[in-house]
N, C-alpha and C positions, 0 to 999 in steps of 0.2 A: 713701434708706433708711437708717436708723439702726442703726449696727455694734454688736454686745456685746461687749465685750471681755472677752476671758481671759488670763489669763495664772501662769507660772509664777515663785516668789522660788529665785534660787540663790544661794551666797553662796560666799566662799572662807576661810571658817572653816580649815577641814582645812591651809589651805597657810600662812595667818599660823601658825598654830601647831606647824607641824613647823618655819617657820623661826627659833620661836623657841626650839624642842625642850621645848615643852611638851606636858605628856600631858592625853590629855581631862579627869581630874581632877583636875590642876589648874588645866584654865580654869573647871572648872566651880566649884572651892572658889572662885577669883576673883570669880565670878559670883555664887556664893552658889543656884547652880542642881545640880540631879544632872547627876553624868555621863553618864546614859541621855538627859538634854534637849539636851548636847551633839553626843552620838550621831547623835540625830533631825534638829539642826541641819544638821549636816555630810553626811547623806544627806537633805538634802531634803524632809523627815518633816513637818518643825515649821517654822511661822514663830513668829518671836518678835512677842513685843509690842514697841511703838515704845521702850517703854523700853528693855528687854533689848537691843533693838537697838546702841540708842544706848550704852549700858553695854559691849556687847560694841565697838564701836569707840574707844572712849575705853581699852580694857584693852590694843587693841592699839595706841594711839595715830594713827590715824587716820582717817577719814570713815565715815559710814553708807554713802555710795556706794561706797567705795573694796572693804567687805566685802558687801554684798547690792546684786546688780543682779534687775531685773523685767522678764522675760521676757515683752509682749505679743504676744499673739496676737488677732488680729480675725478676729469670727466673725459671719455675718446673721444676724438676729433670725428 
């Protein structure tokens, strides 16, 4: 039987940026995003696009993995 997979993207936006004592806007001026997309990020709202991703781990100097992990879940068809 062939599985469908779900699954959830979490990230740890919220903790690089209090360790940097940065405020949502201004990761979001960084980004060049609003602060409400921030917002979304950090509760789980929004995924971003593979860019933004990737944008947002070059801001804090480290990996797409290290900031979004993917949460599957296996479910029968």
């Amino acid at each position: 039987m062939v599985k469908k997979t779900n699954g959830q993207l979490h990230n740890r936006l919220s903790v690089l940026r209090a360790e940097r004592k940065w405020s949502q806007q201004q990761v979001a001026d960084f980004l060049g995003v609003s602060r409400q997309t921030i917002v979304s990020l950090e509760h789980n709202r929004y995924s971003p696009s593979l860019k933004l991703a990737f944008e947002i781990a070059i801001l804090f100097d480290t990996t797409v993995h290290d900031v979004f992990q993917y949460e599957k879940k296996e479910q029968p068809l």
